[in-house]
N, C-alpha and C positions, 0 to 999 in steps of 0.2 A: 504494500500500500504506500510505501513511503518513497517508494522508485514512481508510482504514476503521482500522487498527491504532493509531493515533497516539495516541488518550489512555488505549489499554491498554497501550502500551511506553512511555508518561510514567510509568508507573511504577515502570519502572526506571530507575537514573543512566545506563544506556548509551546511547550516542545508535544504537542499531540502526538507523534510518532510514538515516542518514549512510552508515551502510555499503553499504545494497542500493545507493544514490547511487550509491557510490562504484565498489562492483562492477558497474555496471549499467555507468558512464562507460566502465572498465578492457576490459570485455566488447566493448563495441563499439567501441574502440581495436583492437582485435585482430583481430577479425572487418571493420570494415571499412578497414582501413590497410593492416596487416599480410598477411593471408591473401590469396588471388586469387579474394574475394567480387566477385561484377559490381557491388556495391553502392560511390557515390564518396564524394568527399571531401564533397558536400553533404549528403548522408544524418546523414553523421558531424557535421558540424558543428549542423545543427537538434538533434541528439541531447545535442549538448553545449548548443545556448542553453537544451533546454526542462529539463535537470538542471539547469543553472545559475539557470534561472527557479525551480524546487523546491528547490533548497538558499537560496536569496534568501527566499523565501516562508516557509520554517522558518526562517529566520533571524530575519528580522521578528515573526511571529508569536510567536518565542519572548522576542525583544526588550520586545513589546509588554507580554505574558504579567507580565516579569519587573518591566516598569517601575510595573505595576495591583501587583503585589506591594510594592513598596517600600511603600508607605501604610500596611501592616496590621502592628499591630505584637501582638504576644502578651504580655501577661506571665503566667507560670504560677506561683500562689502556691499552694503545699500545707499547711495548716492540719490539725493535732492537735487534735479536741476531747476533754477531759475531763473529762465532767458532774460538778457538784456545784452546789451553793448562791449559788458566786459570780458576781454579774450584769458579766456582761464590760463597759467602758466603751469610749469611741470609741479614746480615746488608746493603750486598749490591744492593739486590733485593729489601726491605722495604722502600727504599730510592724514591722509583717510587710508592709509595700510595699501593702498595700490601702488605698485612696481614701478618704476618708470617705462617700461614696456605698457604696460595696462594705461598709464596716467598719459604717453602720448599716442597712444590710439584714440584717447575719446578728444584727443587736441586736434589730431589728424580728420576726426570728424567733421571738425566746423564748427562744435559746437561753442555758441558765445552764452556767456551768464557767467554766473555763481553756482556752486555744488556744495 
């Protein structure tokens, strides 16, 4: 479920995978331990390496996921223009966290005012 559903429930923080896991493990704890299933202990135990193999596997993956994450970093700068006559300068765009690569792009636009 977590191979067809998995990057529509990445969009929530819950980890609902984890859970069918976990219910799935609980389920057949019960059904073959407990109960007087003809099914034995090796049933149960393959059921338990191939969950433990799927919670490994989302473990990893999400590991991997997180460590490609580290590198990108955002910065969100929100700019006020307010047109008039005055030709904005570099010094004064820099002043708001933007580069001077960023600060003369929006000079190379035209654009005249205040920010």
């Amino acid at each position: 479920m977590w191979l067809i559903f998995g990057p529509w429930i990445g969009a929530f923080s819950f980890p609902l995978h984890l859970c069918w896991l976990s219910g799935t493990l609980f389920a057949n704890f019960y059904l073959l331990i407990i109960s007087d299933n003809k099914f034995n202990y090796k049933y149960f135990g393959i059921t338990i390496i191939t969950i433990s193999l799927g919670l490994l596997i989302v473990f990893l993956f999400k590991k991997g996921k997180d460590e490609m994450a580290q590198e990108q970093n955002f910065d969100i700068v929100c700019l006020v223009h307010r047109p008039s006559d005055v030709v904005p300068e570099l010094k004064d765009l820099t002043k708001y966290s933007l580069t001077k690569n960023e600060a003369q792009s929006i000079i190379d636009l035209g654009l005249k005012g205040t920010f």
